[in-house]
C-alpha positions as CSV (number, residue, x, y, z in Angstrom):
1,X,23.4,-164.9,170.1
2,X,20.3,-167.5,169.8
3,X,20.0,-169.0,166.1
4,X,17.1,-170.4,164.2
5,X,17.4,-171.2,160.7
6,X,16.9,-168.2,159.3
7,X,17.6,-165.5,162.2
8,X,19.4,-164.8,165.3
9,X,17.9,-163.2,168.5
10,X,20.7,-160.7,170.2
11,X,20.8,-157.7,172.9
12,X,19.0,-154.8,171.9
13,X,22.0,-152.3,170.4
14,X,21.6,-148.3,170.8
15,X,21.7,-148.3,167.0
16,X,18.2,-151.0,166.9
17,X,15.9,-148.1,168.7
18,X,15.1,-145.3,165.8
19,X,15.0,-148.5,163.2
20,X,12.5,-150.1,165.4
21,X,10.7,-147.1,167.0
22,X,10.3,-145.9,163.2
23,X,8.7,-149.2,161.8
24,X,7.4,-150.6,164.1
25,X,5.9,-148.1,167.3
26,X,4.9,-145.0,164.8
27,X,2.7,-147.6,162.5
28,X,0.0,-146.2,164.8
29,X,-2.5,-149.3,163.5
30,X,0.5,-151.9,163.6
31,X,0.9,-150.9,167.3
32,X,-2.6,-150.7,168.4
33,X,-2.9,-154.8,167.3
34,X,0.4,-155.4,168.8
35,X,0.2,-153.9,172.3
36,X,-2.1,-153.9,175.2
37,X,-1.7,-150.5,176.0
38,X,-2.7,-147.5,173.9
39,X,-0.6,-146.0,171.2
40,X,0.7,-142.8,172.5
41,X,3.6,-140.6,171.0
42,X,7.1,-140.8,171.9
43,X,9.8,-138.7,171.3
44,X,12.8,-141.2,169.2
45,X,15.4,-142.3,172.2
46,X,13.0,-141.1,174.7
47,X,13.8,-143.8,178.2
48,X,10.2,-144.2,177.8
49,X,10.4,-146.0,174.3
50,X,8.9,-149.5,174.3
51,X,12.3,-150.7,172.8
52,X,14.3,-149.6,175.6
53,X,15.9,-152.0,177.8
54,X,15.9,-152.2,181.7
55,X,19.3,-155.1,181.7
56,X,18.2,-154.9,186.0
57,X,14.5,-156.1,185.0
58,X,14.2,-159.7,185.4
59,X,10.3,-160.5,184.1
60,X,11.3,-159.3,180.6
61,X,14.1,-160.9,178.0
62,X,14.1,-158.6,175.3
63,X,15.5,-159.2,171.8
64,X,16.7,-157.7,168.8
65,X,15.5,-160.1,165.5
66,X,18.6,-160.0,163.0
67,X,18.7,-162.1,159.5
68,X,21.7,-165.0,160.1
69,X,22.7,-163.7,157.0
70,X,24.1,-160.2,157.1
71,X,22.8,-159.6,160.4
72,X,19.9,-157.1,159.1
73,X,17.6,-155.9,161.8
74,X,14.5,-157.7,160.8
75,X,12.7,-156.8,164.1
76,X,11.7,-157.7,167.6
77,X,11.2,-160.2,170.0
78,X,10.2,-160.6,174.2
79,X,9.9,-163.1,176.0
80,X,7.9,-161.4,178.8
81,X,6.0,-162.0,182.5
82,X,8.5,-164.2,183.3
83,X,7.3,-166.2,186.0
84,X,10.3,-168.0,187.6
85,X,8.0,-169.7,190.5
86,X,5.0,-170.9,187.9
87,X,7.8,-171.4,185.5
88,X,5.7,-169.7,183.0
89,X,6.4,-166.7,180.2
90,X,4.2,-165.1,177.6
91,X,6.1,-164.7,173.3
92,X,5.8,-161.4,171.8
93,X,7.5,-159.9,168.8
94,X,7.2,-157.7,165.9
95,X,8.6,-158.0,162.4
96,X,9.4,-154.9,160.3
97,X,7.5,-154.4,157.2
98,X,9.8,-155.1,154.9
99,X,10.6,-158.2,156.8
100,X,7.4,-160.4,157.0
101,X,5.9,-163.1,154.6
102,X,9.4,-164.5,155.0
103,X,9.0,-167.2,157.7
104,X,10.9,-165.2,160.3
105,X,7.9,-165.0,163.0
106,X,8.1,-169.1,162.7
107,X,11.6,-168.9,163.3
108,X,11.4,-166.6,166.2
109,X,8.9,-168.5,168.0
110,X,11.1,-172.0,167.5
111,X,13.8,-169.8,169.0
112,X,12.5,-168.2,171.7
113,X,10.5,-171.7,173.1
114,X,14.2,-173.2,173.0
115,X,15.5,-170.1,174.8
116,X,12.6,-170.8,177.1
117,X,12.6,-174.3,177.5
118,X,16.3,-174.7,177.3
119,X,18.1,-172.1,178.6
120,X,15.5,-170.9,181.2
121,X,14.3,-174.1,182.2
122,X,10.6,-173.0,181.9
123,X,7.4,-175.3,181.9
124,X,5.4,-173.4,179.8
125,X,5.3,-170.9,177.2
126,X,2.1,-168.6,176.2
127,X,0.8,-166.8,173.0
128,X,-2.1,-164.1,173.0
129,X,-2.9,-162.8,169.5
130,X,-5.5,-161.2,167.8
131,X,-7.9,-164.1,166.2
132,X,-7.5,-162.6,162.6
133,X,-3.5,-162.7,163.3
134,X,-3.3,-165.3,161.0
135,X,0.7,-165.0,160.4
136,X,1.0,-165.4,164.1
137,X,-1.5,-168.3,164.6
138,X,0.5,-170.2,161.5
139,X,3.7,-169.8,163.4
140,X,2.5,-170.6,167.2
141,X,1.1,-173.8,165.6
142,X,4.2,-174.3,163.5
143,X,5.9,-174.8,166.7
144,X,3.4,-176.7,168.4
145,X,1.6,-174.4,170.4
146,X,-2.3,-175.8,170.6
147,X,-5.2,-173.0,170.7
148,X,-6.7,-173.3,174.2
149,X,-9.3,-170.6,173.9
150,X,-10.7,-167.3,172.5
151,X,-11.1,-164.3,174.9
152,X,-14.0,-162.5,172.7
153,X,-14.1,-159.0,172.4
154,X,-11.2,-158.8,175.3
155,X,-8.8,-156.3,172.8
156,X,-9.5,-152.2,172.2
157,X,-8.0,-152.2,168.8
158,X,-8.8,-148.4,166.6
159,X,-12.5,-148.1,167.9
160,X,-14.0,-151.6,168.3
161,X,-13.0,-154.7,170.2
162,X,-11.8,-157.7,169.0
163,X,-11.4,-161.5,170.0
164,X,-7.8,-162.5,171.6
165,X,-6.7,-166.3,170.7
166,X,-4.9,-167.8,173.6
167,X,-2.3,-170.4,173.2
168,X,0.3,-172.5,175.1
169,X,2.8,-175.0,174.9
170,X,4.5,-177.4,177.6
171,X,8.1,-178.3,177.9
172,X,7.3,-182.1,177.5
173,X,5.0,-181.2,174.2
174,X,7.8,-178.8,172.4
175,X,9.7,-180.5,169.6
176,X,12.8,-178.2,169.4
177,X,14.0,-178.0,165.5
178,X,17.9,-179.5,165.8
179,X,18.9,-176.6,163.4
180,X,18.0,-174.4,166.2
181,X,19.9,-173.2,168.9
């Protein structure tokens, strides 16, 4: 397991799926901001569930989000489009309900750039968000991403499009937090 300071990322368990599907993918408007592609019904523990895992594919590192203490599923996390030649991946995740206003999403982030940085030896680590994401924003620039541009009006989000905030951060910018590991 990867720890922050305040959670742990881990492999995805059977028993992650319906908490995560339930929270997170049937929160039709939650899911719409979240994910490029539209929000569609899926049967619970369907293969076709965004929070199943392909262990053979190689682009995606997916995560389950669990507090350090108890180990409570707080939510999700992805490290996806790997790029092992550009040495280059994009941060997603997604915090249960119950689970945000807590500082987890900065904790993930911190996590996943030293999971990226560190143990994948990547260059370069990128953020897209919504522009009024502002939970997001707070923890990409928490952990030292910089905002390198707006894409305006590039998301389809319940009826009307919205501006995307894009942001990166190098290897040789990132300031890992020594808690963090």
């Amino acid at each position: 397991m990867l720890r922050g300071n305040k959670v742990g990322l881990r492999a995805r368990h059977e028993d992650d799926m319906p908490v995560l599907h339930a929270e997170l993918h049937d929160d039709v408007a939650n899911q719409a901001r979240s994910d490029t592609r539209p929000w569609r019904p899926i049967t619970p523990g369907s293969k076709e569930s965004p929070f199943a895992v392909d262990d053979k594919e190689q682009r995606h590192a997916t995560f389950s989000v669990v507090e350090l203490e108890g180990g409570t599923l707080v939510g999700d996390a992805v490290l996806w489009n790997i790029d092992q030649h550009n040495r280059s991946a994009h941060i997603g995740l997604g915090l249960l309900p119950t689970s945000r206003g807590k500082g987890y999403g900065t904790d993930v982030v911190g996590v996943l750039c030293h999971y990226g940085f560190v143990v994948r030896g990547l260059h370069r680590l990128q953020i897209e968000t919504l522009a009024d994401n502002a939970a997001m924003l707070r923890s990409a620039e928490r952990n030292g991403f910089v905002r390198e541009g707006v894409l305006c009006s590039s998301a389809w989000v319940m009826g009307e499009f919205v501006d995307e905030v894009l942001l990166g951060l190098l290897a040789r910018d990132w300031k890992p937090d020594p808690a963090s590991s």
